[in-house]
C-alpha positions as protocol buffer text, in pm:
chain_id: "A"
residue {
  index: 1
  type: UNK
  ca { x: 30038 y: 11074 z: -4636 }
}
residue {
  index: 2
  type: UNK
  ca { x: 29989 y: 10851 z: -4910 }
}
residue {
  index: 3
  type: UNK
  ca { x: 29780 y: 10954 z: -5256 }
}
residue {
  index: 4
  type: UNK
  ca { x: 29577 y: 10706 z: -5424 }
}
residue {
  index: 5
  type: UNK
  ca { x: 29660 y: 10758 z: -5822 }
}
residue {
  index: 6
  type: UNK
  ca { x: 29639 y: 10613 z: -6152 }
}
residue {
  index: 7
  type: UNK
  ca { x: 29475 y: 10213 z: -6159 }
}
residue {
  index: 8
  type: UNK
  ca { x: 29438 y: 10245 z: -5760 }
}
residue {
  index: 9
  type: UNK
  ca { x: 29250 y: 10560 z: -5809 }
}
residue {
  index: 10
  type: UNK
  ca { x: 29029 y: 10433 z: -6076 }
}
residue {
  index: 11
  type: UNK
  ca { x: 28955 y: 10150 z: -5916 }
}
residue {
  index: 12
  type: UNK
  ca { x: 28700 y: 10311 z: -5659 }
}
residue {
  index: 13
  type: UNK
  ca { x: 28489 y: 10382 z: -5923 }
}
residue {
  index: 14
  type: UNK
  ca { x: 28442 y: 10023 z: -6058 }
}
residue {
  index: 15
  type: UNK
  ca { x: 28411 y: 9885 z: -5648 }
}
residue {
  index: 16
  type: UNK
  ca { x: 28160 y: 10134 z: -5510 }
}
residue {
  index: 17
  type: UNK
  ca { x: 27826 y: 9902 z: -5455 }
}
residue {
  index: 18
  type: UNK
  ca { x: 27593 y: 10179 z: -5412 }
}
residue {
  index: 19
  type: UNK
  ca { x: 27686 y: 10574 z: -5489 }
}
residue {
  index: 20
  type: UNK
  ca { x: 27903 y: 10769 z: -5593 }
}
residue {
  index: 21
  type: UNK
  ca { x: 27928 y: 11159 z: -5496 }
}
residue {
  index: 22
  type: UNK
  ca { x: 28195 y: 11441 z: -5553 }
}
residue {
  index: 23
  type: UNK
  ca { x: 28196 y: 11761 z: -5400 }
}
residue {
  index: 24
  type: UNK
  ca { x: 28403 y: 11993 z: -5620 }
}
residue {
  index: 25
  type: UNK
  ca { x: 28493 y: 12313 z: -5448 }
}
residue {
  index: 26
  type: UNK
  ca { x: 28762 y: 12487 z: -5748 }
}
residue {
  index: 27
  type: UNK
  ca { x: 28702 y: 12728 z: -5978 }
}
residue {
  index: 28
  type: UNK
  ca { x: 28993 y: 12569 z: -6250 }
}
residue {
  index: 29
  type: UNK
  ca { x: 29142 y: 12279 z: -6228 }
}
residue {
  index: 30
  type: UNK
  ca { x: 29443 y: 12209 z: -6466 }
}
residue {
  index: 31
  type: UNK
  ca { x: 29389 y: 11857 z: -6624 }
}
residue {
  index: 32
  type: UNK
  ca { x: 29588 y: 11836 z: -6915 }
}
residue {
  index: 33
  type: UNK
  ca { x: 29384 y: 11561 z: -7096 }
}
residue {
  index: 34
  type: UNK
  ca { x: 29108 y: 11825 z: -7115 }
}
residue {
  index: 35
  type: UNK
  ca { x: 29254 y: 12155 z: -7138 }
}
residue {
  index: 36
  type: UNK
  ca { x: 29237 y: 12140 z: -7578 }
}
residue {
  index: 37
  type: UNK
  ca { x: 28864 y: 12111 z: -7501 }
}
residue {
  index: 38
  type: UNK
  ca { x: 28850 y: 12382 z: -7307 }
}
residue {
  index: 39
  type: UNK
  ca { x: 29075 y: 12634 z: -7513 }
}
residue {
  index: 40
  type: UNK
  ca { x: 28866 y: 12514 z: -7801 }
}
residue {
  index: 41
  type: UNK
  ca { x: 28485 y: 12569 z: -7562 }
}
residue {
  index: 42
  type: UNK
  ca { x: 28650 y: 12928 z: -7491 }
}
residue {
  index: 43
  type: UNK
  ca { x: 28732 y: 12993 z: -7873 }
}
residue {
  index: 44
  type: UNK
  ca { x: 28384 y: 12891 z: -7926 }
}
residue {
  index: 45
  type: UNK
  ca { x: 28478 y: 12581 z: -8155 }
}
residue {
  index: 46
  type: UNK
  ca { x: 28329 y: 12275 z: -8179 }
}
residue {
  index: 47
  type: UNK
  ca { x: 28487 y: 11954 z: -8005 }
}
residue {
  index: 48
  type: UNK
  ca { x: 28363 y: 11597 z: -7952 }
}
residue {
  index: 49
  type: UNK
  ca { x: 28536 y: 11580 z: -7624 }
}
residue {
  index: 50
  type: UNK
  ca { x: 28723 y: 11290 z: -7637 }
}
residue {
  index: 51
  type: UNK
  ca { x: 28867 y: 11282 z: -7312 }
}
residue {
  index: 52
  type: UNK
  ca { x: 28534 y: 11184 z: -7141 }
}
residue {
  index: 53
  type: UNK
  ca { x: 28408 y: 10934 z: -7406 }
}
residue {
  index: 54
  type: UNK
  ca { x: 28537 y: 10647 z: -7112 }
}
residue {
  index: 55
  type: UNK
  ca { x: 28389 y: 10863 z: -6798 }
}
residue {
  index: 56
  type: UNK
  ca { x: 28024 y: 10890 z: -7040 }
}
residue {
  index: 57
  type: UNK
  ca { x: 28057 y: 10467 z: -7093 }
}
residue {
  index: 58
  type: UNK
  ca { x: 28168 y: 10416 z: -6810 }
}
residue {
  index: 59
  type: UNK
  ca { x: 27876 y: 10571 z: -6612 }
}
residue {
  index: 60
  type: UNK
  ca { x: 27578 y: 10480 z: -6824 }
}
residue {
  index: 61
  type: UNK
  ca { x: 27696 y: 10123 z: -6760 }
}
residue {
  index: 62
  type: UNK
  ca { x: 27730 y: 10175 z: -6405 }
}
residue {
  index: 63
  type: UNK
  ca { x: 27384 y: 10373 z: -6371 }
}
residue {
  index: 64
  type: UNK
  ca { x: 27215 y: 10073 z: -6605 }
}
residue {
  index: 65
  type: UNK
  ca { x: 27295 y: 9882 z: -6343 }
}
residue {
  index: 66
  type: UNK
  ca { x: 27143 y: 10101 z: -6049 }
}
residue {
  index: 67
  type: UNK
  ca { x: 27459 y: 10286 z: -5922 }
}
residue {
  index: 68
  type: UNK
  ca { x: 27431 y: 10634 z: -5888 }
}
residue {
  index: 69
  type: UNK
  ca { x: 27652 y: 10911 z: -5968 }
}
residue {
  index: 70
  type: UNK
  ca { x: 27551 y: 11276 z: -5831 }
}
residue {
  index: 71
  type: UNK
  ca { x: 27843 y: 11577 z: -5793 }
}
residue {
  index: 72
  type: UNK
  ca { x: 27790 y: 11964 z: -5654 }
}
residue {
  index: 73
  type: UNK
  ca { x: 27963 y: 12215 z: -5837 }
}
residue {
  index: 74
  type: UNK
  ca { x: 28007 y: 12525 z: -5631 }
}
residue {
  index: 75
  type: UNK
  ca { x: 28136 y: 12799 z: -5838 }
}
residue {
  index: 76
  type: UNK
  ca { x: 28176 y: 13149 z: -5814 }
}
residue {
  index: 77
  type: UNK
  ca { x: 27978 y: 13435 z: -5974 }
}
residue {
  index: 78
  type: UNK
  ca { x: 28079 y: 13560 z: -6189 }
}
residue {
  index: 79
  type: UNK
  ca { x: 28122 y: 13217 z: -6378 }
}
residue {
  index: 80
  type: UNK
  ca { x: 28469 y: 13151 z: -6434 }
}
residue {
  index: 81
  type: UNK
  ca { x: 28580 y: 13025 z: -6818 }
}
residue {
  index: 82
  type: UNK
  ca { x: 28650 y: 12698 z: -6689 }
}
residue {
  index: 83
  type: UNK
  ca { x: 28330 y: 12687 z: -6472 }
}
residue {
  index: 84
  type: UNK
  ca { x: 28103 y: 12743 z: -6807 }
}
residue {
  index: 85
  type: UNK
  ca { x: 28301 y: 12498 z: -6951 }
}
residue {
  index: 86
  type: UNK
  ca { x: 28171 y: 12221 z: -6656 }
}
residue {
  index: 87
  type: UNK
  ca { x: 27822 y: 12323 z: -6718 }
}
residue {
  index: 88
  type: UNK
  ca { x: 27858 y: 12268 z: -7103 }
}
residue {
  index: 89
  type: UNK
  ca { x: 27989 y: 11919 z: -7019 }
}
residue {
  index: 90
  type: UNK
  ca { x: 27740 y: 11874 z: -6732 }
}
residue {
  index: 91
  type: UNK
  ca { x: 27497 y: 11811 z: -7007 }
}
residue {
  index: 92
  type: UNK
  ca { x: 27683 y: 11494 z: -7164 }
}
residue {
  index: 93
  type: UNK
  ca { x: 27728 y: 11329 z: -6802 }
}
residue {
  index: 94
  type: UNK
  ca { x: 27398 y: 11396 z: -6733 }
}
residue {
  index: 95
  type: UNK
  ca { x: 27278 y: 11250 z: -7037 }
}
residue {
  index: 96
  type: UNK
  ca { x: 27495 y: 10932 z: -6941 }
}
residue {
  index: 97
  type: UNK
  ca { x: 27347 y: 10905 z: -6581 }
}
residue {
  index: 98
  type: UNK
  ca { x: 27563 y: 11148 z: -6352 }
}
residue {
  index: 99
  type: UNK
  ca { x: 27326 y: 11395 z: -6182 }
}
residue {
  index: 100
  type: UNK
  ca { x: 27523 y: 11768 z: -6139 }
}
residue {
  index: 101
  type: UNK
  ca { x: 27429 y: 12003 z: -5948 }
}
residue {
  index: 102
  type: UNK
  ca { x: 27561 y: 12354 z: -5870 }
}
residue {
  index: 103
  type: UNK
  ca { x: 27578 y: 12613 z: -5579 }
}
residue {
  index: 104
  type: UNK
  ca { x: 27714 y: 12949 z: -5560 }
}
residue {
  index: 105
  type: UNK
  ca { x: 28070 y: 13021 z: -5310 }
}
residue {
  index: 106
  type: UNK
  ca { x: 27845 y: 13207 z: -5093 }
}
residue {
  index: 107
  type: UNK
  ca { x: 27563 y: 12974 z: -5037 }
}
residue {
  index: 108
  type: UNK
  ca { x: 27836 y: 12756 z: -4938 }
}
residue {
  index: 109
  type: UNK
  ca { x: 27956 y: 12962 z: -4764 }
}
residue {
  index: 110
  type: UNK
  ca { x: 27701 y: 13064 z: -4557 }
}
residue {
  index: 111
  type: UNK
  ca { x: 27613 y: 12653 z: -4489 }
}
residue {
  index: 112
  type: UNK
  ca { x: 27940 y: 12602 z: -4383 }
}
residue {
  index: 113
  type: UNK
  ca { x: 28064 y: 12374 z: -4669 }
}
residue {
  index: 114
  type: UNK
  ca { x: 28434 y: 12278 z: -4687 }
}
residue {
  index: 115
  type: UNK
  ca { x: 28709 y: 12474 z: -4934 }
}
residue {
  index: 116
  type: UNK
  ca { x: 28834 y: 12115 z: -5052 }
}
residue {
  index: 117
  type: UNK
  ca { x: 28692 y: 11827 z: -5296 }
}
residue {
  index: 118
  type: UNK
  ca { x: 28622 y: 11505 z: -5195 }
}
residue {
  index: 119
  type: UNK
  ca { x: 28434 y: 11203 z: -5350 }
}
residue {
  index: 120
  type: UNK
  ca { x: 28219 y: 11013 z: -5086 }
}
residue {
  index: 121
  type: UNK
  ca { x: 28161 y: 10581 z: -5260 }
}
residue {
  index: 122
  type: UNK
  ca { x: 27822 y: 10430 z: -5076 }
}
residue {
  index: 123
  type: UNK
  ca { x: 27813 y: 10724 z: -4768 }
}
residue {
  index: 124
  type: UNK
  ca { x: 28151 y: 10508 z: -4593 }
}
residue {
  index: 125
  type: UNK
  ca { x: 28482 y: 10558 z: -4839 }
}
residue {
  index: 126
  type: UNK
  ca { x: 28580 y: 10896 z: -4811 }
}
residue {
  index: 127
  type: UNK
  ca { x: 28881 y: 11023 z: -5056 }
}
residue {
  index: 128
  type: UNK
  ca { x: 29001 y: 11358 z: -5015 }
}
residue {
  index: 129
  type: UNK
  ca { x: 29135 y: 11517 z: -5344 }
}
residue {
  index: 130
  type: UNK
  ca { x: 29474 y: 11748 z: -5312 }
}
residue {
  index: 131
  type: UNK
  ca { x: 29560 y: 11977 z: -5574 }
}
residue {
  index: 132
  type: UNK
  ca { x: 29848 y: 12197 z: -5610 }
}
residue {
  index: 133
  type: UNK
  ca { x: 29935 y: 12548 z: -5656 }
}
residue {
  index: 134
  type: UNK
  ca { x: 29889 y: 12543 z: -6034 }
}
residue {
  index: 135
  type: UNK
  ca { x: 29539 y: 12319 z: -6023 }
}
residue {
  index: 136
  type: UNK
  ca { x: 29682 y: 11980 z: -6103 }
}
residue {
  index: 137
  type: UNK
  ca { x: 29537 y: 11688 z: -5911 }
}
residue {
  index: 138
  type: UNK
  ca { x: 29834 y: 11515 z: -5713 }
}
residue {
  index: 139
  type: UNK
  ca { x: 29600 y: 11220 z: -5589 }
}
residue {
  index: 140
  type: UNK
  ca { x: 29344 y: 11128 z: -5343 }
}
residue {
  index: 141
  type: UNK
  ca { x: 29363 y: 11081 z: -4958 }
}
residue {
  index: 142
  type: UNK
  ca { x: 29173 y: 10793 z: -4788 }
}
residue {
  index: 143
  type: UNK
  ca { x: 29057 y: 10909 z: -4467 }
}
residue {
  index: 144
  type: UNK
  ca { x: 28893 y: 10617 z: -4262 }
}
residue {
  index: 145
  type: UNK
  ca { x: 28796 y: 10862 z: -3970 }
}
residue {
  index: 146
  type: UNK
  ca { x: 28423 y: 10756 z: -3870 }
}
residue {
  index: 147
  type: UNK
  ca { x: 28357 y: 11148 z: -3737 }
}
residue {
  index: 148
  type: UNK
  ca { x: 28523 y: 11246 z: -4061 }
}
residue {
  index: 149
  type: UNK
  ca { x: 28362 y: 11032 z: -4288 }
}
residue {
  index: 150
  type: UNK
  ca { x: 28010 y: 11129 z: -4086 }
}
residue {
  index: 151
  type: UNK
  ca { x: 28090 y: 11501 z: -4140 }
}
residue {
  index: 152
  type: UNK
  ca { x: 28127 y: 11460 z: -4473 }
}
residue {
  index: 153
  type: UNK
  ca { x: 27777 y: 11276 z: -4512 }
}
residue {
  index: 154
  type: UNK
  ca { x: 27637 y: 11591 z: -4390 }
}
residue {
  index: 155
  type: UNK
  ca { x: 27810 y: 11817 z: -4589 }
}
residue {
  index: 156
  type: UNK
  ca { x: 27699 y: 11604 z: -4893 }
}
residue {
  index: 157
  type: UNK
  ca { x: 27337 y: 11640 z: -4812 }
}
residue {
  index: 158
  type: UNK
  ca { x: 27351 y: 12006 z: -4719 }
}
residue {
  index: 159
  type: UNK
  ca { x: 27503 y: 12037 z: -5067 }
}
residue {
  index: 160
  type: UNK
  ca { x: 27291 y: 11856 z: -5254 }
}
residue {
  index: 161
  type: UNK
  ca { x: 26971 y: 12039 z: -5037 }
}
residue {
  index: 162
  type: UNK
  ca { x: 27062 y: 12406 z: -5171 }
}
residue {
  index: 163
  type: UNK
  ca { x: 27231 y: 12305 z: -5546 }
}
residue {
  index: 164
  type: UNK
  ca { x: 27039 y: 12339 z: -5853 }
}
residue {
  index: 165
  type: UNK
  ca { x: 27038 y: 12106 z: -6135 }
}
residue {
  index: 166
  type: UNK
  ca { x: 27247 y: 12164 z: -6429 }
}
residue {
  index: 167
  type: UNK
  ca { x: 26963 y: 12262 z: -6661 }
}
residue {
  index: 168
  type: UNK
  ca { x: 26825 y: 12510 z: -6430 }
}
residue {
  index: 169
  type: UNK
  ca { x: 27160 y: 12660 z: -6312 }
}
residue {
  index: 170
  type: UNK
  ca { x: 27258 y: 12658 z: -6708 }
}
residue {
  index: 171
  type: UNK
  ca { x: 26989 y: 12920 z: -6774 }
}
């Protein structure tokens, strides 16, 4: 299997035509460009967060120009540190354009959802995200499957049916 990383990774976001939509299915995930930010969010410190500043430009000038971004969040109850660290940041992507949602583990459970991320670009690229052991993304599988990439449609939309938004979720 080969993982799409790094520039070839990056460069589904700037090709995607129409939307783009992440199901994220962890409770931590060990990204080291952000883990100050969130030692600092669970010391209660301030931080600008300058590890998204790119992600935030990046998607207001993709949304100016109609794209969408939308991601579900399920998380587990009760909230995790890293998982009320997300919806803290939820509010900045939000404000750039990304719409986040979230749904608890056993709503998505109980719909049938799958126990691994993927991001779905305009309803027909399908990249499956692998992790290891410790969190740490290792890369992204393209999986070109039509019954795959169909099944994945669904889930999106059964996802995005029972989520709540961020600000609703947040209180």
């Amino acid at each position: 299997m080969s993982l799409l990383l790094g520039d070839e990774f990056g460069e589904l976001f700037r090709t995607f035509k129409h939307t783009a939509f992440r199901l994220e299915v962890r409770d931590r995930y060990d990204s080291s460009y952000e883990n100050s930010s969130l030692q600092k969010f669970v010391a209660g410190e301030d931080d600008d967060l300058p590890w998204m500043q790119d992600w935030l430009v990046m998607i207001r000038e993709a949304t100016s120009k109609g794209l969408r971004f939308s991601r579900v969040r399920v998380v587990s109850l009760p909230l995790t540190d890293y998982s009320r660290f997300g919806i803290w940041c939820a509010q900045f992507t939000n404000g750039a354009g990304e719409e986040i949602r979230y749904l608890t583990r056993d709503v998505a459970g109980q719909e049938g959802l799958p126990n691994h991320d993927y991001w779905l670009f305009d309803s027909r690229k399908l990249i499956r995200m692998h992790f290891d052991d410790t969190d740490r993304f290792l890369g992204g599988e393209l999986i070109e499957d039509p019954s795959e990439i169909v099944q994945h449609n669904y889930w999106r939309d059964v996802a995005w049916h029972h989520a709540v938004r961020r600000d609703d979720f947040a209180t």
